[in-house]
PATORKOL-738298 format. One line per 4 residues: number of its first residue (from 1); their letters; for each residue x, y negated, z of C-alpha. Coordinates in pm, whole numbers, plus 50000, padded with zeros to 5 digits. Layout:
N
NUM	a	X,Y,Z | ... $
# end
This chain:
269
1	xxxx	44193,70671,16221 | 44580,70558,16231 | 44813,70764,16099 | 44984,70739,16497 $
5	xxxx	45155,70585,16662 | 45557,70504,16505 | 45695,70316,16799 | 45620,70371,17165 $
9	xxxx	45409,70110,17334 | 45601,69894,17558 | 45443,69796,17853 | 45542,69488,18105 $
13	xxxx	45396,69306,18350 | 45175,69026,18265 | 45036,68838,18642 | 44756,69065,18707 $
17	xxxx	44683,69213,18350 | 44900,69462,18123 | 45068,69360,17798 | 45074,69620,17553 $
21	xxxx	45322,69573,17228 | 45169,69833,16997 | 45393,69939,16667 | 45112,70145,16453 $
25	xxxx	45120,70334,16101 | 44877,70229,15883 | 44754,70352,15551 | 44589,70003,15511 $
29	xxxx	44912,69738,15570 | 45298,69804,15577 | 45362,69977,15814 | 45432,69914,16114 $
33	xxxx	45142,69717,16238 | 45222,69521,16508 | 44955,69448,16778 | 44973,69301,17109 $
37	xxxx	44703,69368,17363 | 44612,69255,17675 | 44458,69520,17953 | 44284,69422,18228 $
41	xxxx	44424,69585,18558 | 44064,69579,18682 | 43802,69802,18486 | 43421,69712,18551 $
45	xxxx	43233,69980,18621 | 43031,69949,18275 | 43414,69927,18132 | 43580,69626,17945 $
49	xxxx	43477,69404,17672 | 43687,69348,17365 | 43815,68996,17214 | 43999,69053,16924 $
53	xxxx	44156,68719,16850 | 44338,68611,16518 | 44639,68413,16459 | 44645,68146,16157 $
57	xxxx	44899,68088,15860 | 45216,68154,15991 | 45169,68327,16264 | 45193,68660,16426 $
61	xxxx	45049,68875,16699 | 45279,68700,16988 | 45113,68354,16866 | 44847,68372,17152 $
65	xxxx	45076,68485,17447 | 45354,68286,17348 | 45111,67972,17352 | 44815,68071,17567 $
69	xxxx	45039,68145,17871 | 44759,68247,18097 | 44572,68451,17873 | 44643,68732,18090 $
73	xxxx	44485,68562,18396 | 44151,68487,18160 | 44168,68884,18070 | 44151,68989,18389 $
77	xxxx	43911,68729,18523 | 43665,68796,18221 | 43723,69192,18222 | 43809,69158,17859 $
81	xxxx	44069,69397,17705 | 44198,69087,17421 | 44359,69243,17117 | 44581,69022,16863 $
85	xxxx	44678,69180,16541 | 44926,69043,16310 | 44757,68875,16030 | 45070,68865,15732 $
89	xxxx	44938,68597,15594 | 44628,68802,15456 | 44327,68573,15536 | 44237,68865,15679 $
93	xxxx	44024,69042,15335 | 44123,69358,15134 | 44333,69177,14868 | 44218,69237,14508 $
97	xxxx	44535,69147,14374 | 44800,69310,14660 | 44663,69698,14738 | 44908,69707,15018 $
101	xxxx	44768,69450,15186 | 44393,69580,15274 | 44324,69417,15600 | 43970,69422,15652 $
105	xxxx	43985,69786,15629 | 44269,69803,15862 | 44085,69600,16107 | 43766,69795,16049 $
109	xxxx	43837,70104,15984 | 44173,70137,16183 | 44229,69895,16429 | 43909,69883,16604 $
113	xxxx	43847,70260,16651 | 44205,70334,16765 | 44115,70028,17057 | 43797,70212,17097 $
117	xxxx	43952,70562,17165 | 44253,70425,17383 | 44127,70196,17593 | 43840,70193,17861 $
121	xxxx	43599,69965,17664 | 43247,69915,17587 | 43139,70104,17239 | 42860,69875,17175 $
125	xxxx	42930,69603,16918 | 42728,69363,17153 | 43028,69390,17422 | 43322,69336,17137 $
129	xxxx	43374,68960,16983 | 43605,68851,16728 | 43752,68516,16733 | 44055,68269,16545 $
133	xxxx	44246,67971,16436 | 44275,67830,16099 | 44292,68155,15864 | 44199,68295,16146 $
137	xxxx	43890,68155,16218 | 43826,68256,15858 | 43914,68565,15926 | 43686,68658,16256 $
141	xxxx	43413,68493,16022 | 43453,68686,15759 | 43482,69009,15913 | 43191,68945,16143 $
145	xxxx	42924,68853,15879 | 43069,69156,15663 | 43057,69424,15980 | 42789,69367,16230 $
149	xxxx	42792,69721,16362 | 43120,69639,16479 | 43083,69275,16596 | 42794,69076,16738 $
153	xxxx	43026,68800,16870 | 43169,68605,16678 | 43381,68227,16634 | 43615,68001,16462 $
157	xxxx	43807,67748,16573 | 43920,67482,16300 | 43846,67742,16087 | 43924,67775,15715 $
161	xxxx	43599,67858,15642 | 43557,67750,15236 | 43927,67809,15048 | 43772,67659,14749 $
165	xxxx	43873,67309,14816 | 44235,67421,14880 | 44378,67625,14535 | 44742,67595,14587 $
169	xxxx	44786,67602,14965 | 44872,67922,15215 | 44953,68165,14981 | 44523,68218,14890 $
173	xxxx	44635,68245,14543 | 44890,68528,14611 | 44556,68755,14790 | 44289,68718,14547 $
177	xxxx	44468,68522,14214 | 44466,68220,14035 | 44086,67964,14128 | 44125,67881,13781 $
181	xxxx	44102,68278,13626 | 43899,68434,13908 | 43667,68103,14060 | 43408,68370,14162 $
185	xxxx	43640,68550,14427 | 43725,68239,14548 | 43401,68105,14618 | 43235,68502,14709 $
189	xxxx	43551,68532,14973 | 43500,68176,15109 | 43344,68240,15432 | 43103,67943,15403 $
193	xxxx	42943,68100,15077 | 42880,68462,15287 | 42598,68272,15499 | 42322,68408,15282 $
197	xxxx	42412,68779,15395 | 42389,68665,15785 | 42008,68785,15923 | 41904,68580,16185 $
201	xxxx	41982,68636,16533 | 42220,68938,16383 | 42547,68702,16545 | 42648,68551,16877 $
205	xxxx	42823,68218,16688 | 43032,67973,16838 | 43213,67675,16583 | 43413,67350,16636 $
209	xxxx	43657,67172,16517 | 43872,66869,16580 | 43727,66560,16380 | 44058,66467,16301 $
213	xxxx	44145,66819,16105 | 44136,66919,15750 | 43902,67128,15796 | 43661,66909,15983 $
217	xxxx	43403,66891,15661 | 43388,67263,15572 | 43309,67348,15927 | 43075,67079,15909 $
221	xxxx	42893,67251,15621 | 42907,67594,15751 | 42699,67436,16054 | 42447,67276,15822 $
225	xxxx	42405,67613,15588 | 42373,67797,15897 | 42100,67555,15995 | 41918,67564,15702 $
229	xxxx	41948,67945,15700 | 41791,67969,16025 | 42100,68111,16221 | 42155,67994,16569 $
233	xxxx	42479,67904,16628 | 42672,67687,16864 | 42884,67396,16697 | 43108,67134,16850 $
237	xxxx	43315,66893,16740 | 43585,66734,16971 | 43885,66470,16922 | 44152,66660,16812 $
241	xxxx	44359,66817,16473 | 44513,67103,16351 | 44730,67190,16654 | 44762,67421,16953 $
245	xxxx	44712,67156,17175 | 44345,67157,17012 | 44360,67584,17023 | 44452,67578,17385 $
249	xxxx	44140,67381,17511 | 43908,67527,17217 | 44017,67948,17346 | 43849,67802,17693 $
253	xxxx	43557,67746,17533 | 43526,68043,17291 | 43599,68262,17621 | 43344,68148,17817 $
257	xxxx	43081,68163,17537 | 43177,68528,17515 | 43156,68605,17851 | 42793,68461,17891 $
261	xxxx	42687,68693,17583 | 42874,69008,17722 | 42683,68945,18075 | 42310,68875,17911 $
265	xxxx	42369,69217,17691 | 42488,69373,18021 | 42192,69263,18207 | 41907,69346,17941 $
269	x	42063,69750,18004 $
# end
């Protein structure tokens, strides 16, 4: 559990759904940890689903509000409580190399239960999906494959998914050290290289990215492994690169694919 709560949550009005700014002690990250959530005015009867959705490199928790305007419109239509943490940078693993900077278990271990005890939501992993941009879409990768019991949904838009290819960019070096003294965290961390742990039909998956990004070929290769593995997934590829114009059509997209997996769980109850 969180240490508690260090700052009071401020609360304003969002159109129809609340915006919490929560200010958290963590034994995980520094402290504070700043999260912004959005809560549906409107609880369904069988309570709320859970998005958790990750900003990329250089980012923060306000990315998504501050660029998604109507986000809290799509909460409250959906019924999904949406909670953005702030990803420092982290690529969103415990960092071998930086032990104050563990954020898979702050995610896991923190982050999701505190949700789960303070807001009206489902407590099935089938009703909570994890989604992101970039090192983001890394991230909600990464922590899916590694922690089914907590997610079943999962995506990544223009997702970093294999850091191999990129040794001296976005700080990776800084998390997990040198490629050139420690090339087997490098390749076990890449995302792309985690597929052999994935069970079949263990993930809802949704991919795409622009065809114009950097990362257009890794995705690419995730979806074949995935193939080859077996795994059902859903992958797209549309024009677009490595901006939040792409983001802001792709969240659509990833929202909606969500949605249809919360309602079949719902319905096989």
């Amino acid at each position: 559990m969180l240490a508690g709560i260090i700052a009071a949550i401020c609360c304003v009005s969002a159109r129809s759904a609340r915006i919490d700014t929560l200010s958290l002690a963590s034994a995980f990250i520094p402290s504070p940890a700043q999260v912004t959530v959005i809560v549906p005015e409107t609880v369904p009867a069988d309570s709320l689903s859970t998005v958790f959705l990750l900003n990329g490199y250089g980012g923060n928790h306000l990315d998504w509000i501050s660029h998604r305007t109507d986000l809290p419109e799509l909460a409250e239509q959906y019924g999904m409580l949406m909670v953005m943490p702030d990803g420092r940078d982290s690529w969103y693993f415990d960092s071998p190399v930086d032990s104050t900077l563990q954020m898979e278990s702050y995610i896991t271990r923190e982050l999701a239960p505190y949700i789960n005890s303070n807001y009206p939501v489902s407590q099935r992993p089938e009703r909570r999906a994890i989604t992101g941009l970039s090192m983001g879409g890394h991230g909600a990768m990464y922590l899916a494959v590694r922690h089914p019991e907590i997610f079943r949904n999962a995506g990544t838009m223009s997702g970093g998914v294999d850091m191999e290819p990129f040794p001296g960019r976005w700080k990776i070096a800084e998390r997990i050290g040198p490629q050139d003294r420690y090339p087997e965290r490098w390749h076990d961390m890449s995302v792309i290289n985690l597929v052999e742990e994935l069970q079949p039909r263990t993930l809802n998956i949704t991919i795409d990215c622009g065809k114009d990004d950097f990362f257009a070929d890794a995705n690419r290769r995730l979806h074949e492994k995935l193939t080859g593995s077996g795994v059902d997934h859903d992958y797209t590829v549309r024009p677009g690169a490595h901006t939040w114009s792409y983001w802001n059509n792709s969240i659509l997209y990833h929202l909606l694919f969500f949605n249809e997996a919360f309602k079949k769980y719902s319905q096989e109850q």
